[in-house]
N, CA and C atoms of all chains as a GROMACS GRO file, in nm:
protein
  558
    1UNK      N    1  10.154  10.608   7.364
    1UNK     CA    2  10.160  10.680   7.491
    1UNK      C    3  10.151  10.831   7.467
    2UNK      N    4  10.130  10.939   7.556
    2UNK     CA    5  10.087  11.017   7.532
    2UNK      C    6  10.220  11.146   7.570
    3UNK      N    7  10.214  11.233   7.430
    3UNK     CA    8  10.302  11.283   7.431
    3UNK      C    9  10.370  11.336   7.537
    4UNK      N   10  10.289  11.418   7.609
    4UNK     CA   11  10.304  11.471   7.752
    4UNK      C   12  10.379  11.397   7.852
    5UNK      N   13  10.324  11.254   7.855
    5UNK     CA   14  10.399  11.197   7.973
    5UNK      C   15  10.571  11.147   7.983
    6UNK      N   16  10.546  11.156   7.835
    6UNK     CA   17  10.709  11.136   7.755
    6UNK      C   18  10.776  11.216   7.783
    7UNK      N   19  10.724  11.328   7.747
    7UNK     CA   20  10.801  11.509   7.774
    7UNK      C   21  10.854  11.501   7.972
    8UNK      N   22  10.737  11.522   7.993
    8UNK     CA   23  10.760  11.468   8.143
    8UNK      C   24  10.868  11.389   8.224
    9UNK      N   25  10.865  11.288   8.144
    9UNK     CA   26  10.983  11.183   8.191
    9UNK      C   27  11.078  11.176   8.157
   10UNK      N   28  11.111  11.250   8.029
   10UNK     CA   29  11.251  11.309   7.989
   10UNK      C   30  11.301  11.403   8.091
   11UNK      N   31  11.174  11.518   8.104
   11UNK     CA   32  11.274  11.626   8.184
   11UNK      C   33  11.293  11.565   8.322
   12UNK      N   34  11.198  11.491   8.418
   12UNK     CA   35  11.204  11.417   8.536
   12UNK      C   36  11.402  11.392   8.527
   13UNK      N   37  11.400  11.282   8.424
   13UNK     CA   38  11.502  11.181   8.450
   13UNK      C   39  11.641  11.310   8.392
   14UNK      N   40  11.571  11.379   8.296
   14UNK     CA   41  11.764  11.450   8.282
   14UNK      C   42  11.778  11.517   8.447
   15UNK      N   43  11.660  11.566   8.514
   15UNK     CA   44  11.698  11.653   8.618
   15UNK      C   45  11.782  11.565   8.708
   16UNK      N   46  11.722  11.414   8.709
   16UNK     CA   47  11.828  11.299   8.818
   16UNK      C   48  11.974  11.340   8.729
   17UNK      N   49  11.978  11.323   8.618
   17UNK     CA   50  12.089  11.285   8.532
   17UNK      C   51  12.194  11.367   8.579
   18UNK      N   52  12.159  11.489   8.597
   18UNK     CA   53  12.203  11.598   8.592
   18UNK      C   54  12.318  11.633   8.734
   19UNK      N   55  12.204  11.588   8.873
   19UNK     CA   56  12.260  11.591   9.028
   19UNK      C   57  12.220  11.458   9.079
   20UNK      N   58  12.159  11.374   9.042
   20UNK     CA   59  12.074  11.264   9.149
   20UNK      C   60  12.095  11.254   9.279
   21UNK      N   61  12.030  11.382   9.322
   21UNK     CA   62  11.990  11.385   9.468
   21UNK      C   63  11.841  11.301   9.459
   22UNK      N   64  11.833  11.293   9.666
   22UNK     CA   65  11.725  11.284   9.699
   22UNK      C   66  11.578  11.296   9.660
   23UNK      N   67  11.638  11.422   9.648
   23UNK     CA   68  11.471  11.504   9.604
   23UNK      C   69  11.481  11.472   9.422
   24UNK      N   70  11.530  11.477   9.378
   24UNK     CA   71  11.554  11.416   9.234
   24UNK      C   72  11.487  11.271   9.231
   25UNK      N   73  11.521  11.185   9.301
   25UNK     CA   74  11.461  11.050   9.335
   25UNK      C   75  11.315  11.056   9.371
   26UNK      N   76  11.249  11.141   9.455
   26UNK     CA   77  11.147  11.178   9.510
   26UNK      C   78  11.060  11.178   9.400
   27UNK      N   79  11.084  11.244   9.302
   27UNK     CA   80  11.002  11.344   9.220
   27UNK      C   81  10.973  11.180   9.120
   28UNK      N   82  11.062  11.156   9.092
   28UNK     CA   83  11.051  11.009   9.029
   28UNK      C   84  11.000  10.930   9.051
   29UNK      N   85  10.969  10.893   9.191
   29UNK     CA   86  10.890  10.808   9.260
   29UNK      C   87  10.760  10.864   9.248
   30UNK      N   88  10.701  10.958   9.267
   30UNK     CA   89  10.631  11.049   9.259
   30UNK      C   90  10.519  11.064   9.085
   31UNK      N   91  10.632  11.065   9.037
   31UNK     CA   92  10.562  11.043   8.859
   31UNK      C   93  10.529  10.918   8.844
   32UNK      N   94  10.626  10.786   8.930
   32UNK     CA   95  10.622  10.616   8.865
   32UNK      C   96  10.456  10.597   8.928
   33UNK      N   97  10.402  10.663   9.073
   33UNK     CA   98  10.256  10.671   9.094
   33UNK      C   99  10.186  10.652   9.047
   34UNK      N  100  10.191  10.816   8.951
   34UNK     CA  101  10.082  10.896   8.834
   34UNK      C  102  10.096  10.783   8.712
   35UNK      N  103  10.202  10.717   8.690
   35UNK     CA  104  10.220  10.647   8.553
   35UNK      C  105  10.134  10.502   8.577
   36UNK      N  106  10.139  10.477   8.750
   36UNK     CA  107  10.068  10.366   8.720
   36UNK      C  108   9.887  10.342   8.747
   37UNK      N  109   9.850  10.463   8.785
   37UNK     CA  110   9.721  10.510   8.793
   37UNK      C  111   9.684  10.515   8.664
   38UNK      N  112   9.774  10.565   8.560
   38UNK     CA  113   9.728  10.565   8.437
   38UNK      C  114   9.749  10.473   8.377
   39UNK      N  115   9.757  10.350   8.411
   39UNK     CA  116   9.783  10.204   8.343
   39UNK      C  117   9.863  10.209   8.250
   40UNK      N  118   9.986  10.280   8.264
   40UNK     CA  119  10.086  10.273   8.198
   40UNK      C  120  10.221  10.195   8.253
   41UNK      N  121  10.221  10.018   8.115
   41UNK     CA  122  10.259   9.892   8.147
   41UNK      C  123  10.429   9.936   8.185
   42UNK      N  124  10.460   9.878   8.267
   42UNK     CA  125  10.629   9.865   8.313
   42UNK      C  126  10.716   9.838   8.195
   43UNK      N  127  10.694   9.763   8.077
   43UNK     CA  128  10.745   9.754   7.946
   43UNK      C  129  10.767   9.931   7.920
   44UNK      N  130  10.630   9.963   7.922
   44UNK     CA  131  10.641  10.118   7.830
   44UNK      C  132  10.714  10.202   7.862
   45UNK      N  133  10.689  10.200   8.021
   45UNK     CA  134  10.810  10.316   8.131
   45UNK      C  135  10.925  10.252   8.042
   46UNK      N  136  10.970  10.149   8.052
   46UNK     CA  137  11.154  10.120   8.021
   46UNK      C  138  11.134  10.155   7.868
   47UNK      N  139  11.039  10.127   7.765
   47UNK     CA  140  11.078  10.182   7.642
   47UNK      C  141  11.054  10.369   7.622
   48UNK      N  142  10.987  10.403   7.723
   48UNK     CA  143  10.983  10.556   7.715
   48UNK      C  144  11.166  10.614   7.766
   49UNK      N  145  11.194  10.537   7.863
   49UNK     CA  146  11.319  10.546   7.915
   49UNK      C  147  11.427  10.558   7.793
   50UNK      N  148  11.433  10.435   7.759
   50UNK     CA  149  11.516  10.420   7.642
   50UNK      C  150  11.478  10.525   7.528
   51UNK      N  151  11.394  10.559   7.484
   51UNK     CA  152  11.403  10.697   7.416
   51UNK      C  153  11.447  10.833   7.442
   52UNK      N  154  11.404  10.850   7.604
   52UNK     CA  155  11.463  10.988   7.661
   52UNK      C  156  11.592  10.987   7.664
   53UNK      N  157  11.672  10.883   7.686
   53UNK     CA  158  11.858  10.846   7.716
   53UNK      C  159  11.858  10.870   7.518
   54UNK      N  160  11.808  10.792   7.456
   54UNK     CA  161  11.866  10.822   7.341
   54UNK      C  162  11.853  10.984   7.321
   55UNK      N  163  11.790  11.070   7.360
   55UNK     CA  164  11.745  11.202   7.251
   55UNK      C  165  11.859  11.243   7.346
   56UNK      N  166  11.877  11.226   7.502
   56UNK     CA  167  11.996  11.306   7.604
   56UNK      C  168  12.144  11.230   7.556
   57UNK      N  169  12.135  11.140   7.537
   57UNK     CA  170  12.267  11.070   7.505
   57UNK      C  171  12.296  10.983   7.422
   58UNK      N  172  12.258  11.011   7.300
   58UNK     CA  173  12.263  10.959   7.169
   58UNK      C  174  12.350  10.853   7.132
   59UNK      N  175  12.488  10.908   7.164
   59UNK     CA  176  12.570  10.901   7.144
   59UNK      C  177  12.677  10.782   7.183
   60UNK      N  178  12.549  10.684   7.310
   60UNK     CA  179  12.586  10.577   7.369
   60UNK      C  180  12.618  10.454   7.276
   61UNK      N  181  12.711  10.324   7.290
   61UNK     CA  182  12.714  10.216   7.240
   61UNK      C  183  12.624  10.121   7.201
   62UNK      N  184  12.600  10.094   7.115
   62UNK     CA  185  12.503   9.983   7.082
   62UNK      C  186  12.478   9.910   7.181
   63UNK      N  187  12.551   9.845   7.245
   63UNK     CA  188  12.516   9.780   7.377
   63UNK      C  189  12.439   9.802   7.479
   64UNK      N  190  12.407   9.964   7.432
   64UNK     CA  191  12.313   9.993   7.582
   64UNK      C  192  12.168  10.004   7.518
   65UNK      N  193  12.186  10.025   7.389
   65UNK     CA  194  12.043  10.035   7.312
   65UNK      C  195  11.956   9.884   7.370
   66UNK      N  196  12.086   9.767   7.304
   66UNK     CA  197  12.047   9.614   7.309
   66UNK      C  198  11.979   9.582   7.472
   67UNK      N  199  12.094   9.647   7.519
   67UNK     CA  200  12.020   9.550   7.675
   67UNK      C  201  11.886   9.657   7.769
   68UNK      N  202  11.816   9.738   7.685
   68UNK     CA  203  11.694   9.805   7.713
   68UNK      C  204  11.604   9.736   7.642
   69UNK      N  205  11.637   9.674   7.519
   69UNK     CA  206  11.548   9.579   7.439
   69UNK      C  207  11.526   9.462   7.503
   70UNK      N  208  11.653   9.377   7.562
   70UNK     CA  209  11.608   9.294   7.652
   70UNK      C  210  11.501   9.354   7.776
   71UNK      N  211  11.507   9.463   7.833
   71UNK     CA  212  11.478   9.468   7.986
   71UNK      C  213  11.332   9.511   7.874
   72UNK      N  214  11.291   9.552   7.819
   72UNK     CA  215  11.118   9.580   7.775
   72UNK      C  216  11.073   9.439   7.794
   73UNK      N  217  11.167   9.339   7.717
   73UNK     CA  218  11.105   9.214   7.664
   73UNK      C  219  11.075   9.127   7.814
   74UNK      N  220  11.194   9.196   7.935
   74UNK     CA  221  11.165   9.095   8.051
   74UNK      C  222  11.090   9.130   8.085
   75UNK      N  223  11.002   9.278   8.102
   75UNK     CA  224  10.879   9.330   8.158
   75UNK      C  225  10.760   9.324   8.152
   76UNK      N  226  10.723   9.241   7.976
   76UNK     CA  227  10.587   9.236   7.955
   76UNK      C  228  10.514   9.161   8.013
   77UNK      N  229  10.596   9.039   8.031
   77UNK     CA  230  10.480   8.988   8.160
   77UNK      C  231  10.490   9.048   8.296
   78UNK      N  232  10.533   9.127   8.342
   78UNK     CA  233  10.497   9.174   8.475
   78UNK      C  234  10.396   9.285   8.438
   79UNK      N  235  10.390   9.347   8.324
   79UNK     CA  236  10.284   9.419   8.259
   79UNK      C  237  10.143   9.318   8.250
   80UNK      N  238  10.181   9.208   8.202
   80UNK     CA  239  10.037   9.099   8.212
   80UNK      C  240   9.995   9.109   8.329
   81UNK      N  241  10.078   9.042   8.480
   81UNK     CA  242  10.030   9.076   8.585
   81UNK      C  243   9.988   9.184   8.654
   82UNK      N  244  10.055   9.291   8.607
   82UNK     CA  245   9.972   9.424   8.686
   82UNK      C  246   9.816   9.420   8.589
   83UNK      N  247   9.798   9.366   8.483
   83UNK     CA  248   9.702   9.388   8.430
   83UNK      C  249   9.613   9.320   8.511
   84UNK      N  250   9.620   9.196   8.560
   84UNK     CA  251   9.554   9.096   8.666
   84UNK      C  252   9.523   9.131   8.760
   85UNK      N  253   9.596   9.249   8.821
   85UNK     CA  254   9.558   9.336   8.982
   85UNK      C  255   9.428   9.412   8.964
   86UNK      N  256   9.437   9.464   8.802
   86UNK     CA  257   9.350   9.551   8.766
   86UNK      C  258   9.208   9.492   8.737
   87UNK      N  259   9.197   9.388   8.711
   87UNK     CA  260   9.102   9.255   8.659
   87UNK      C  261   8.999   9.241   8.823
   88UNK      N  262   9.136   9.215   8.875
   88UNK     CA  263   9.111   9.136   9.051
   88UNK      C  264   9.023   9.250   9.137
   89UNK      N  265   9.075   9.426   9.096
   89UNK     CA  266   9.060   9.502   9.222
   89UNK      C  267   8.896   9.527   9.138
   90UNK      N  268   8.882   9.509   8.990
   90UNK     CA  269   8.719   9.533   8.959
   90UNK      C  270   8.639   9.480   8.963
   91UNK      N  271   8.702   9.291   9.010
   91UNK     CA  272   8.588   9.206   9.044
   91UNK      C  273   8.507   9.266   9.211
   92UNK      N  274   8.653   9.306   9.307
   92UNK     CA  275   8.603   9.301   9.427
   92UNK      C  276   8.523   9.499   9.414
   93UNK      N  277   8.483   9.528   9.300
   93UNK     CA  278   8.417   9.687   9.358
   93UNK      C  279   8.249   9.621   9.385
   94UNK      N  280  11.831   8.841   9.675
   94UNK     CA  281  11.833   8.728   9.538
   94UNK      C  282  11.900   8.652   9.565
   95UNK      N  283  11.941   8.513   9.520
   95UNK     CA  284  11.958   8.442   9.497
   95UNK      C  285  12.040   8.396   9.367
   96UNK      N  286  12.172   8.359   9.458
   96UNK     CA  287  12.282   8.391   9.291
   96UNK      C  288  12.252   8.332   9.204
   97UNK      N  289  12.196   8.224   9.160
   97UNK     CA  290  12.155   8.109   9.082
   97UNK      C  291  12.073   8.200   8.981
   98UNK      N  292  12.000   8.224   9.058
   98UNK     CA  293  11.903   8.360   8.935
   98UNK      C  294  12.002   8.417   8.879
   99UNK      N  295  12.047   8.512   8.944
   99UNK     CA  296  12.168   8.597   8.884
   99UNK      C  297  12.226   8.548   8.801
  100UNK      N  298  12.284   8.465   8.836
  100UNK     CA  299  12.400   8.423   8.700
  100UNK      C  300  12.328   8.340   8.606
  101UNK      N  301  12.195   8.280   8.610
  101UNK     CA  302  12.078   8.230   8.480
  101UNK      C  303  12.068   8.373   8.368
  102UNK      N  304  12.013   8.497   8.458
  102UNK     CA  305  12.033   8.611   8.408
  102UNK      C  306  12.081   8.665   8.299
  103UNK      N  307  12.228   8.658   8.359
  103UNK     CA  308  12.316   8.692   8.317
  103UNK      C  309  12.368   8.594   8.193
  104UNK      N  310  12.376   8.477   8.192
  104UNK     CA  311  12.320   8.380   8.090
  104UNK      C  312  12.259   8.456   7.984
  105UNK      N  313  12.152   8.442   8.028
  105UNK     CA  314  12.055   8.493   7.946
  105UNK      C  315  12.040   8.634   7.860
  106UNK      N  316  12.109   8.700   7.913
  106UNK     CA  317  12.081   8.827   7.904
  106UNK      C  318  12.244   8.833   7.794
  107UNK      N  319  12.345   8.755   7.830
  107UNK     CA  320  12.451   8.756   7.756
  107UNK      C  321  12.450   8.695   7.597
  108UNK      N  322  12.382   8.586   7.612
  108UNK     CA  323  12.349   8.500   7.486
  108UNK      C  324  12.267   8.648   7.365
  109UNK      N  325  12.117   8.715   7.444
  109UNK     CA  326  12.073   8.779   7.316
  109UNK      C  327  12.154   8.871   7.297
  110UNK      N  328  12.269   8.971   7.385
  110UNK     CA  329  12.319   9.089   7.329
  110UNK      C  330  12.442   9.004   7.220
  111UNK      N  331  12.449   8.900   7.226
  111UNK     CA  332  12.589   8.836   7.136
  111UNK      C  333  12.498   8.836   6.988
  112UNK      N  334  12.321   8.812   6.999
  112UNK     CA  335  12.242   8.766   6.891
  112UNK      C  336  12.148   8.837   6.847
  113UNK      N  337  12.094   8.837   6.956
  113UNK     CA  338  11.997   8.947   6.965
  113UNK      C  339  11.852   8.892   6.869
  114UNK      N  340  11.904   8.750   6.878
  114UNK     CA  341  11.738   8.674   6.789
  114UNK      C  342  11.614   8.641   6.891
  115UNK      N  343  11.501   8.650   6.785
  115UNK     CA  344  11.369   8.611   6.826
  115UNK      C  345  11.384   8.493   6.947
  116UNK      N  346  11.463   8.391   6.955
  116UNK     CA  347  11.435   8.290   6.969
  116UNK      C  348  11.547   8.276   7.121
  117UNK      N  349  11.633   8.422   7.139
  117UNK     CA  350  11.694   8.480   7.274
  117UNK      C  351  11.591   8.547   7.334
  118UNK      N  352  11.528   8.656   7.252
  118UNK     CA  353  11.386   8.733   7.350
  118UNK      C  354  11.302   8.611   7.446
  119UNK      N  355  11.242   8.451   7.329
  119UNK     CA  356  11.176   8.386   7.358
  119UNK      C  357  11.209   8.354   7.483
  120UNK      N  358  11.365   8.328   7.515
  120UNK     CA  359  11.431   8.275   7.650
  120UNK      C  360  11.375   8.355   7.744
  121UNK      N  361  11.417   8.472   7.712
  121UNK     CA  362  11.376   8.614   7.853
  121UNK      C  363  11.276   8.563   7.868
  122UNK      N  364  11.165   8.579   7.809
  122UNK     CA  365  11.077   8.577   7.809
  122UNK      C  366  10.985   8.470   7.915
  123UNK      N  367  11.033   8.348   7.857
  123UNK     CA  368  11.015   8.212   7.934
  123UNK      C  369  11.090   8.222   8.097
  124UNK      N  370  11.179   8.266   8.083
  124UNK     CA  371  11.253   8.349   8.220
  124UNK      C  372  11.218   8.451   8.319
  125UNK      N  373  11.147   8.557   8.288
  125UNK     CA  374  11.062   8.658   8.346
  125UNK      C  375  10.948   8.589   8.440
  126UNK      N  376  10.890   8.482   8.326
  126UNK     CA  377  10.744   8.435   8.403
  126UNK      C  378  10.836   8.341   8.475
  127UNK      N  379  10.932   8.305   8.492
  127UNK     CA  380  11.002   8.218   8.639
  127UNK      C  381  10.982   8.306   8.749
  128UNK      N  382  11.052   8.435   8.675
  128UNK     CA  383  11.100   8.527   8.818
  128UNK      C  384  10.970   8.614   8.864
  129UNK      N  385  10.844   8.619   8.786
  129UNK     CA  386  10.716   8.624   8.875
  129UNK      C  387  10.638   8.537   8.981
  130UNK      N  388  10.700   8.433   8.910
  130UNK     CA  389  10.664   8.329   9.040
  130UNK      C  390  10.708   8.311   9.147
  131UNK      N  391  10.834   8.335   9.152
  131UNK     CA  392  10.927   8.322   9.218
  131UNK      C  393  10.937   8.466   9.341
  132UNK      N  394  10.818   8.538   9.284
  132UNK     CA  395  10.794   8.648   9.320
  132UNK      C  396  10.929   8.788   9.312
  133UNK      N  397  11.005   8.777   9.238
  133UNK     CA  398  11.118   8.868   9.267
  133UNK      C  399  11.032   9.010   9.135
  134UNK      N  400  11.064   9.089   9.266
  134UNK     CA  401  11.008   9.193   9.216
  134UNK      C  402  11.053   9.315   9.112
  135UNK      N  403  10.995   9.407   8.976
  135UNK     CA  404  11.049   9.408   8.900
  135UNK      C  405  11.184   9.520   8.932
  136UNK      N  406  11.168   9.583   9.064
  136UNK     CA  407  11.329   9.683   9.076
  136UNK      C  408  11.419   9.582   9.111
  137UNK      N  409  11.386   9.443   9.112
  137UNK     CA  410  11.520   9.349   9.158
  137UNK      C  411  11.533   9.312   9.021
  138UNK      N  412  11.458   9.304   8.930
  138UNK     CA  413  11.512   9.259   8.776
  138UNK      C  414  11.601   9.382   8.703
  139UNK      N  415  11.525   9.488   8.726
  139UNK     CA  416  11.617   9.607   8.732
  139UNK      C  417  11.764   9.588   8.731
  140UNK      N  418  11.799   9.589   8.858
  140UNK     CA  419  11.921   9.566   8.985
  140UNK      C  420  12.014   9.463   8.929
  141UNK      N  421  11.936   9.334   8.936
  141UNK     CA  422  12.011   9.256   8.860
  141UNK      C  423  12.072   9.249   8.694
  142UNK      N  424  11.984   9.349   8.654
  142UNK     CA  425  12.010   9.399   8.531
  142UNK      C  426  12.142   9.484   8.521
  143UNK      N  427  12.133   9.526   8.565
  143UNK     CA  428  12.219   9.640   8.576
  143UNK      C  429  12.358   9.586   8.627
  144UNK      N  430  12.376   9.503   8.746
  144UNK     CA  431  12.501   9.412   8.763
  144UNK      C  432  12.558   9.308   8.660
  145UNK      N  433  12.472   9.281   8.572
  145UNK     CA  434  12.503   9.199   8.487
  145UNK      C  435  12.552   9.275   8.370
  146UNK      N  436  12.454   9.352   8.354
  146UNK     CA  437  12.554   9.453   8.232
  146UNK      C  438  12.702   9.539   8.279
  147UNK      N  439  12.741   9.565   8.433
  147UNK     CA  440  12.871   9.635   8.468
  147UNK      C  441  12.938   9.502   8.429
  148UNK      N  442  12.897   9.402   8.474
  148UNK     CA  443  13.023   9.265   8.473
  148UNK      C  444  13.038   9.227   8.342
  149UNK      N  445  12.932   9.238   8.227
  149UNK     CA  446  12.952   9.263   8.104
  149UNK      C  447  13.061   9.345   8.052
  150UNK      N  448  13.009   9.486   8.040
  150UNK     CA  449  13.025   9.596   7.984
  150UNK      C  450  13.073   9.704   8.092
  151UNK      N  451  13.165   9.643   8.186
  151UNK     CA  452  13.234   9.736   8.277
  151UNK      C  453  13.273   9.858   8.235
  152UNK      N  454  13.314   9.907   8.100
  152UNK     CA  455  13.352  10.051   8.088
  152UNK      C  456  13.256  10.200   8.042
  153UNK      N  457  13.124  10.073   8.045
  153UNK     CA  458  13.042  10.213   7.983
  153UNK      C  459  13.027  10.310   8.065
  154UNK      N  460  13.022  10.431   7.996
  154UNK     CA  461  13.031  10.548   8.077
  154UNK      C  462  12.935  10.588   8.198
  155UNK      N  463  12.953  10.663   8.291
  155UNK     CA  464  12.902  10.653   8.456
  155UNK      C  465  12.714  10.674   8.422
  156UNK      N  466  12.689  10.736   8.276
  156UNK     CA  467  12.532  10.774   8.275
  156UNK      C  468  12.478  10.685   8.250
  157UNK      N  469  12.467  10.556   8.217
  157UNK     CA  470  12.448  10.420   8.182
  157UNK      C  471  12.407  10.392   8.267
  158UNK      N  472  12.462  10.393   8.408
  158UNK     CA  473  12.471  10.313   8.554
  158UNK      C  474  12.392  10.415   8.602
  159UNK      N  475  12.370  10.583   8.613
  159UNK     CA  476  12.260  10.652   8.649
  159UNK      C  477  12.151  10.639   8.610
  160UNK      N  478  12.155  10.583   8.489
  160UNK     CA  479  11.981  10.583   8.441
  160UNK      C  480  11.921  10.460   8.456
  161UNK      N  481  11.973  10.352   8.516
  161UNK     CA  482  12.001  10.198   8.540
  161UNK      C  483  11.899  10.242   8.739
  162UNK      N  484  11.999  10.332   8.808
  162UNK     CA  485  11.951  10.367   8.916
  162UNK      C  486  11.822  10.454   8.893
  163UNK      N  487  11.777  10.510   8.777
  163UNK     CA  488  11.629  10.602   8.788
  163UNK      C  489  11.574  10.481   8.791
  164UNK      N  490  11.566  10.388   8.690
  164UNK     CA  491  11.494  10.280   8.652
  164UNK      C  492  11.403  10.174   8.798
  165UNK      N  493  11.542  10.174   8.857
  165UNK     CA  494  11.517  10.104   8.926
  165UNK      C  495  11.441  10.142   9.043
  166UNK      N  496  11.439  10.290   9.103
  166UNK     CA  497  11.330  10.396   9.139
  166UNK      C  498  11.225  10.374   9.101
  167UNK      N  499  11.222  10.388   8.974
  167UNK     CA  500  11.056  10.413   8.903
  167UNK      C  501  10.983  10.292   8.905
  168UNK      N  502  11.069  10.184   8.954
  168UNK     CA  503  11.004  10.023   8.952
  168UNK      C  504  10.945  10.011   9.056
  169UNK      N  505  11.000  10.070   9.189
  169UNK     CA  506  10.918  10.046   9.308
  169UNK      C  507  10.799  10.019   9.354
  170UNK      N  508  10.756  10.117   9.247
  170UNK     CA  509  10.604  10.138   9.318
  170UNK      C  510  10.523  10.031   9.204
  171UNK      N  511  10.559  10.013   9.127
  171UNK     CA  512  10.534   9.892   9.048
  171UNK      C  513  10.497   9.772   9.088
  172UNK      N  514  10.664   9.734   9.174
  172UNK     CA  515  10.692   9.620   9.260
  172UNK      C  516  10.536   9.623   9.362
  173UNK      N  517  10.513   9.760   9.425
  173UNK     CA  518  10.422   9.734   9.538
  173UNK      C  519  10.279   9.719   9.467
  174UNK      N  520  10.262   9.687   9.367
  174UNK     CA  521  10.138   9.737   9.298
  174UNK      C  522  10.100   9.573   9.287
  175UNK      N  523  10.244   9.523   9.293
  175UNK     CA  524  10.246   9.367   9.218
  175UNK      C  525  10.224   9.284   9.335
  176UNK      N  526  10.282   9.344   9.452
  176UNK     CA  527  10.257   9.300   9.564
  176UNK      C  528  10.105   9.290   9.633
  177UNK      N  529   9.998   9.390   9.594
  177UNK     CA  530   9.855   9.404   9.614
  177UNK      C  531   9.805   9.280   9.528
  178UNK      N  532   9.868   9.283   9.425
  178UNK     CA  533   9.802   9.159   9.311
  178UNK      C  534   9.810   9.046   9.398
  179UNK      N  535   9.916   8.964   9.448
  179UNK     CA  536   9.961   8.886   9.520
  179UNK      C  537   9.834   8.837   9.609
  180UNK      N  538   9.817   8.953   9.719
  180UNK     CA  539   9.738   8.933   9.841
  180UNK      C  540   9.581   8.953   9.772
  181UNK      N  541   9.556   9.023   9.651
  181UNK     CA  542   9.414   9.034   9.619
  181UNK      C  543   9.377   8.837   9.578
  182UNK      N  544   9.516   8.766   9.497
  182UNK     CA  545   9.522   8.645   9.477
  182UNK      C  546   9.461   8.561   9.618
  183UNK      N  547   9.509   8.587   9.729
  183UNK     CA  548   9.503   8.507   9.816
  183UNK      C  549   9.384   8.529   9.922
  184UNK      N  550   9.351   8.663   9.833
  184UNK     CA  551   9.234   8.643   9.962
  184UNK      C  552   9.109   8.579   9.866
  185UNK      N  553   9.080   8.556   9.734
  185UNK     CA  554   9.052   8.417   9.650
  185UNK      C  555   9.026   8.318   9.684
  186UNK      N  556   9.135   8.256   9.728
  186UNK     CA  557   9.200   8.160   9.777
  186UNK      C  558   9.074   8.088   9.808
   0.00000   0.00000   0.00000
């Protein structure tokens, strides 16, 4: 994935971290868009996730590392299927 | 949702953090493609994620449960992306 969008989604998510207002939420919704225009799989968002929490909060229990490893592993097939939307919307151009 | 899911989930999701083997991912795994069919969308795997780990791991600290809520933000538009897949399926049909 590309460095940039990483950088991006670190600072996105510390700014929720930080107040999680509204407009904090907004902006998030707002990037999850751009991330999926760029065919970037729902696995990757949660493992980009799990890296930004580690570099902001290192310092968390093993337990929270583990159950981000599960949530990548529950995502890849919904990553298969968005891949199928993408399959579907180029048969009908 | 549907508690039955939930607490399969939670099952599930309890067994790999105790193991954390190949052959717990395999479960998720086999589990995920239920809950695509089943159509539950991925900010409800999120959601349910996230309740299952408080009833777990009730004391982890409050940023755990904030970045649990970005997550589940950033899934939305995911969810609706998955939802186009759906209807591009049916107009197939």
């Amino acid at each position: 994935m590309v460095q940039e969008i990483e950088n991006q989604y670190k600072e996105i998510l510390n700014e929720y971290m930080k107040k999680q207002t509204e407009q904090n939420l907004y902006v998030g919704q707002n990037f999850s868009r751009q991330l999926i225009l760029e065919n970037i799989a729902p696995e990757d968002v949660i493992s980009m996730h799990k890296v930004a929490i580690q570099e902001l909060y290192g310092e968390l229990p093993d337990v929270v590392w583990h159950s981000f490893d599960f949530l990548i592993e529950m995502m890849i097939n919904y990553g298969l299927a968005l891949q199928e939307r993408q399959s579907l919307l180029k048969q009908q151009e």
